[in-house]
C-alpha positions in Angstrom: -18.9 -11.7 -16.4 -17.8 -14.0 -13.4 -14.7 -15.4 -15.3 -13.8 -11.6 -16.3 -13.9 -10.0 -12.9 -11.8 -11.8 -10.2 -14.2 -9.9 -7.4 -17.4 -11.3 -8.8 -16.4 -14.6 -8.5 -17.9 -16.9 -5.4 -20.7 -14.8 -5.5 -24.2 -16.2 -6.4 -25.7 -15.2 -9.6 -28.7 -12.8 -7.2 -25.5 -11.0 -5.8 -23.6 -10.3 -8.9 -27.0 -8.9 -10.5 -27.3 -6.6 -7.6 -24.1 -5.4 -7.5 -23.9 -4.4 -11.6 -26.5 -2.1 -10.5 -24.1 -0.3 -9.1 -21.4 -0.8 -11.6 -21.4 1.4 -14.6 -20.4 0.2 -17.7 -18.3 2.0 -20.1 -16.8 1.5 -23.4 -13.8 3.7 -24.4 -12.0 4.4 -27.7 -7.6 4.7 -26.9 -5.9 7.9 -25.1 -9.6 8.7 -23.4 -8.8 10.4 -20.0 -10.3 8.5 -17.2 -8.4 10.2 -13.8 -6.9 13.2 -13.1 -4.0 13.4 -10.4 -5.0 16.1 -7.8 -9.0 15.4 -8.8 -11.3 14.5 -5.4 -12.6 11.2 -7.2 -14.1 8.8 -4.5 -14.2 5.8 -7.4 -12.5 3.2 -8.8 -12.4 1.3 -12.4 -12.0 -2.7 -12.9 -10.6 -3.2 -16.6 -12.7 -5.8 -18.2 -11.0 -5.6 -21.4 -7.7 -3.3 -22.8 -5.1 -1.8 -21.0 -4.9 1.6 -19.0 -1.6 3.9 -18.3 -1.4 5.3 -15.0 0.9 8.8 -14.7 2.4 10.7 -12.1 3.3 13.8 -13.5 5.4 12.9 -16.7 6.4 9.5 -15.2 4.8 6.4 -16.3 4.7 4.3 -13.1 2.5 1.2 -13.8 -0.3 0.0 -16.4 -3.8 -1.9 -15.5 -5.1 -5.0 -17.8 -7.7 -7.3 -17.4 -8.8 -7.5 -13.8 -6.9 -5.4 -12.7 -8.7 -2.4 -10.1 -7.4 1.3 -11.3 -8.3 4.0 -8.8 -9.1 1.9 -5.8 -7.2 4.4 -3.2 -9.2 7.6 -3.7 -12.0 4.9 -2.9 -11.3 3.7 0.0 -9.3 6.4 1.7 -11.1 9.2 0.8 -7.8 11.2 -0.4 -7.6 12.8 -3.9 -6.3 11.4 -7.1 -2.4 10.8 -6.6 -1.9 9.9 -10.3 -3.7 10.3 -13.9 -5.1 7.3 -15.9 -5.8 7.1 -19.7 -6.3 4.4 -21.8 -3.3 2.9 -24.0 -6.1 0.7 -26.3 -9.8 0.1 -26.7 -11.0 -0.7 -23.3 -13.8 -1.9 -21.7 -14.5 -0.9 -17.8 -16.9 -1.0 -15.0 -16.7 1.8 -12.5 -17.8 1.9 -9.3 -18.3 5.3 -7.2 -18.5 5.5 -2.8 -22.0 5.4 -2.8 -22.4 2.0 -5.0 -19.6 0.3 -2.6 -21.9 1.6 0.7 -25.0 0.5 -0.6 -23.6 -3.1 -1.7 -21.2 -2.7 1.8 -24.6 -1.9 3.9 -26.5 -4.4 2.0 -23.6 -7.5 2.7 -23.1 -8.3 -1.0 -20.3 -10.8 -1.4 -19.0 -9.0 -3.9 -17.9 -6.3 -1.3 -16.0 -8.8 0.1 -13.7 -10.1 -2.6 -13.8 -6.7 -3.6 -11.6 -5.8 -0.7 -9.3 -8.8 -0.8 -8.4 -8.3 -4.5 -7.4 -4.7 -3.6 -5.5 -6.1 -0.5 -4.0 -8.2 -2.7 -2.9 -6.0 -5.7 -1.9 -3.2 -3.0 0.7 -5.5 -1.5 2.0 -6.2 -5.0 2.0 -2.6 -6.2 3.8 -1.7 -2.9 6.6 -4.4 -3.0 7.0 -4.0 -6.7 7.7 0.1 -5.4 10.1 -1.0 -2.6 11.9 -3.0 -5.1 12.3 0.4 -7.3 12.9 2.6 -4.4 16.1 0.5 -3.1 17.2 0.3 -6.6 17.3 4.1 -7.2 18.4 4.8 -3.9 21.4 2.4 -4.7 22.0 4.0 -7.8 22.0 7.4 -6.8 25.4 9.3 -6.1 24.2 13.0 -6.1 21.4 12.7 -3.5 21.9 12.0 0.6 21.3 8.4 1.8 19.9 7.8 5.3 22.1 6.5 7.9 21.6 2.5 8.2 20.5 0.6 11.6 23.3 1.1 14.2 24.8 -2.4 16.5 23.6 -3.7 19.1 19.7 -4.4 17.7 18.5 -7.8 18.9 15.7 -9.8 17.3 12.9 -10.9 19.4 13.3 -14.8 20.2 9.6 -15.0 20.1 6.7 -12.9 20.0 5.1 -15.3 22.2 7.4 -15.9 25.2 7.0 -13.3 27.8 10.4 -11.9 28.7 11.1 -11.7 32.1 13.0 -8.4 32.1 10.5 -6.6 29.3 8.3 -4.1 30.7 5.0 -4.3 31.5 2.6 -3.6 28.5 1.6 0.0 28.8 -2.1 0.6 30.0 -3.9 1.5 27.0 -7.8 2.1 25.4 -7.0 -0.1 22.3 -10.4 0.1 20.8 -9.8 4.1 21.6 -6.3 3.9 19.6 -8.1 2.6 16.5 -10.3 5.1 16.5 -8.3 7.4 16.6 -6.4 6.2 13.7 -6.9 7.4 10.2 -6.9 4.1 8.9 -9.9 2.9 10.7 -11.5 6.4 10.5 -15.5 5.4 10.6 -15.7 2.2 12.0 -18.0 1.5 14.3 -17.6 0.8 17.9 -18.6 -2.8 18.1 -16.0 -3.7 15.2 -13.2 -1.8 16.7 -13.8 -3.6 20.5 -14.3 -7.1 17.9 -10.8 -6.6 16.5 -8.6 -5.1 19.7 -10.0 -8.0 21.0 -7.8 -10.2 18.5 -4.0 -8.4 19.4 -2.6 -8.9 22.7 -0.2 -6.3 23.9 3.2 -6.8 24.8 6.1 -4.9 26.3 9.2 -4.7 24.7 12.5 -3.3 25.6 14.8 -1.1 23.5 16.5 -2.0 20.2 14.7 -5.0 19.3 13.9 -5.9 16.0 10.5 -6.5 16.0 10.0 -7.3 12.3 13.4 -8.4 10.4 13.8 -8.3 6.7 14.4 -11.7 5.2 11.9 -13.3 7.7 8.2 -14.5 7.4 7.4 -14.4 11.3 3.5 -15.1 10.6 2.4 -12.4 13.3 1.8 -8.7 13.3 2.8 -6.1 15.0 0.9 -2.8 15.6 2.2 0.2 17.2 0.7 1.1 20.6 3.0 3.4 22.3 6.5 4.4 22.0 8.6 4.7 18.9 10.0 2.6 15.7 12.0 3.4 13.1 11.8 1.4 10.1 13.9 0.6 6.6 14.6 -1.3 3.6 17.7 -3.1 3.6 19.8 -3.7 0.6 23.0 -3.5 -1.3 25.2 -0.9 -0.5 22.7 1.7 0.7 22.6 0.3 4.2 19.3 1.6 4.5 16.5 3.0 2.8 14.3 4.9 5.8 10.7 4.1 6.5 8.5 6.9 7.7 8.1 6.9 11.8 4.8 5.3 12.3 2.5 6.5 14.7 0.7 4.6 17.3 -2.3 2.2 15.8 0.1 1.9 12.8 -0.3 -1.7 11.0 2.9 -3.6 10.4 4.2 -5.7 7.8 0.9 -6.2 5.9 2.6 -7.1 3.3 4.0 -10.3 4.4 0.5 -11.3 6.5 -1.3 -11.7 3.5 1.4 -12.8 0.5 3.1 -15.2 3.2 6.7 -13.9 1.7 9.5 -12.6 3.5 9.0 -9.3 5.1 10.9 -6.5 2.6 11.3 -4.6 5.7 12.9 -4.2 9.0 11.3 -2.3 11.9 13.1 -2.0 15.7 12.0 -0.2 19.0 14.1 2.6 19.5 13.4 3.0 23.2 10.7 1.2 25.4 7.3 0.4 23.5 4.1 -1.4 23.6 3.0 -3.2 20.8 -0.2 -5.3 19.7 0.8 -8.6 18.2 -1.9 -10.7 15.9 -1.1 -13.9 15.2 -2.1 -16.1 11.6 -4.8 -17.6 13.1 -6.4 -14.2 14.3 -5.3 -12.7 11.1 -6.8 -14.8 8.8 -10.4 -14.6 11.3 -10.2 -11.5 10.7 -9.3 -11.1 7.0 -12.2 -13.2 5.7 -15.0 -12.4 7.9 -18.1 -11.2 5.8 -19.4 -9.4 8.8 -19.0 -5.7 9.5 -15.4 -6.0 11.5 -14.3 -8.1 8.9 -14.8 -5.5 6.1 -13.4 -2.5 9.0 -10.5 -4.4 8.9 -10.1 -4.6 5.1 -10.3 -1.8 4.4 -8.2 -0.3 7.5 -5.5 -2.6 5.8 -5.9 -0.8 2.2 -5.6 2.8 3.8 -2.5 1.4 5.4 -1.0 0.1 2.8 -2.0 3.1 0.3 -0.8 5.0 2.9 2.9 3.3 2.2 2.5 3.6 -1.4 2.0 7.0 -1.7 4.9 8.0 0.3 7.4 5.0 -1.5 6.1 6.2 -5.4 6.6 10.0 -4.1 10.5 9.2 -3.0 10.6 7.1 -6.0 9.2 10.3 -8.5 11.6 12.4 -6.6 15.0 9.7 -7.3 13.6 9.6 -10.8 13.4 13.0 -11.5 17.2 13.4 -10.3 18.1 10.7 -12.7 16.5 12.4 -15.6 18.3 15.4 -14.7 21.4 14.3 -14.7 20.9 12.1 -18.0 19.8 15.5 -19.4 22.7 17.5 -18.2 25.6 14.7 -19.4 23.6 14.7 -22.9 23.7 18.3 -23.0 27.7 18.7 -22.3 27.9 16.0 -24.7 26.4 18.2 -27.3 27.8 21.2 -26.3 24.2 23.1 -25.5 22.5 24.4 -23.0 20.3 21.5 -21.2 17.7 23.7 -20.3 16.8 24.5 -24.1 16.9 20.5 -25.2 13.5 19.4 -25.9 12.2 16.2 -24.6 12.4 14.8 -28.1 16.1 15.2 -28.2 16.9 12.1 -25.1 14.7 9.1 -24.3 14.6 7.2 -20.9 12.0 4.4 -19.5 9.5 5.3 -16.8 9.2 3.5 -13.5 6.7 1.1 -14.6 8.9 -0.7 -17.2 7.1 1.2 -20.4 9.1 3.3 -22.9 8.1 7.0 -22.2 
């Protein structure tokens, strides 16, 4: 079982028998519904054997083999289903509801732990993997409106670490306050959140200054404590893909803090601002603590980064659905009929995941 399941691994024998307790064990024959999009699910599957197909609508956007964790958002963040699962073979799962994960979480069961670094881990895959699609239909649209791209005149900070003389002074703020007031940290306790404002130190920054650049693996984060960013994907001709405005206690460029890769993203102060800053060795403190502000953390990083997911497959659903469209419509002057009367049947095209739909 320890050589099957990635989060079960570096935990003792005792441990891994008290956390199958929890886990319930299912064996299911192909094209068995396991999600619903829309449902209010607080669980999440890890595929032991077979292979499941995750849906958004009519769009295939991804599939799940051995390993892999299906479902793990509604989990953690408390939000319902955002897309349907269903198996494509035989499969054998184990599924975990929010009340198994609180007991094994209140009882310190390592497997909580790795638990919350493999979804860490496949999040920041799933969401650069989604990036990657969202530039790429953003690039290849013609018929829908791009964003503007970053203007002149943004400079890159020299070093996150160097005060600069003429920056202003770090605004004066509560940051144990700010995380609690931010959804991703939503039920954490107040001894975790003083533990981990403790770890950022605050920083004033001046206008237009890149603050994470595209391109670069920096090796600190930057959250949000006052003021305003704007944020995008470079690439290609579409000089920018546009990030949603993050609000303050927002978590930056997870992605990169945990792969170590470049950042896929670029975000800039657009007037004066006050920013935490958490550098690798605080990070990684942090990360892989097995005490209580460790897992707060964790999990405060996966309801960020679903957070960006959601809102990168929804643009990317939205592109997608334009591109059918129009393959539809030049089909259907092709043939000389009406494109709203062609059945699916009549066309083919690949969903976002890669798989033949």
């Amino acid at each position: 079982m320890q050589a099957l399941v990635p989060m079960f691994r570096g935990a003792s024998h005792l441990e891994v028998t008290a956390a199958l307790r929890h886990f319930k064990p299912a064996k299911l024959d192909m094209d068995t519904v396991l999600m619903v999009e829309g449902d209010d699910d607080p669980s999440l599957v890890v595929v032991l054997e077979g292979e499941l197909e995750i849906r958004c609508g009519d769009v295939d956007i991804a599939a799940a083999r051995k390993g892999d964790v299906v479902g793990e958002m509604a989990l953690f963040s408390g939000e319902r289903r955002m897309a349907s699962v269903s198996t494509a073979q035989p499969s054998k799962l184990l599924t975990l509801d929010i009340d198994g994960y609180n007991a094994l979480r209140a009882a310190g069961n390592t497997v909580v732990f790795t638990l919350e670094l493999n979804v860490i881990g496949q999040l920041v895959h799933r969401l650069r993997h989604m990036w990657g699609l969202l530039v790429s239909l953003e690039t290849a649209a013609v018929l829908l409106p791009r964003p503007p791209g970053p203007k002149k005149g943004f400079q890159r900070l020299a070093s996150l670490w160097t005060d600069d003389p003429v920056a202003p002074p770090a605004a004066a703020v509560d940051l144990p306050d700010l995380l609690a007031s931010h959804p991703a940290f939503a039920g954490a306790s107040e001894a975790s959140l003083v533990e981990i404002a403790a770890a950022f130190t605050c920083r004033g920054v001046l206008p237009k200054r890149i603050v994470v650049e595209a391109g670069v693996e920096d090796g600190t984060m930057a959250m949000l404590v006052e003021g305003k960013l704007a944020g995008f994907l470079p690439k290609g001709p579409v000089r920018a893909v546009a990030l949603p405005t993050p609000e303050p206690g927002t978590l930056l460029d997870l992605p990169s803090m945990y792969d170590h890769k470049r950042s896929a993203a670029t975000w800039k102060t657009a007037g004066e601002a006050t920013l935490a800053f958490l550098e690798r060795d605080a990070w990684r403190a942090l990360i892989e603590s097995p005490e209580e502000a460790g897992s707060t953390f964790r999990v405060a990083v996966i309801r960020a980064l679903s957070a960006r997911f959601r809102h990168a497959t929804a643009r990317v659903l939205e592109l997608e659905k334009g591109r059918r469209d129009q393959l539809r419509g030049e089909l259907a002057d092709f043939l000389g009929v009406d494109a709203e009367e062609m059945a699916d049947s009549q066309f083919s095209h690949y969903g976002i995941g890669g798989h033949r739909t």
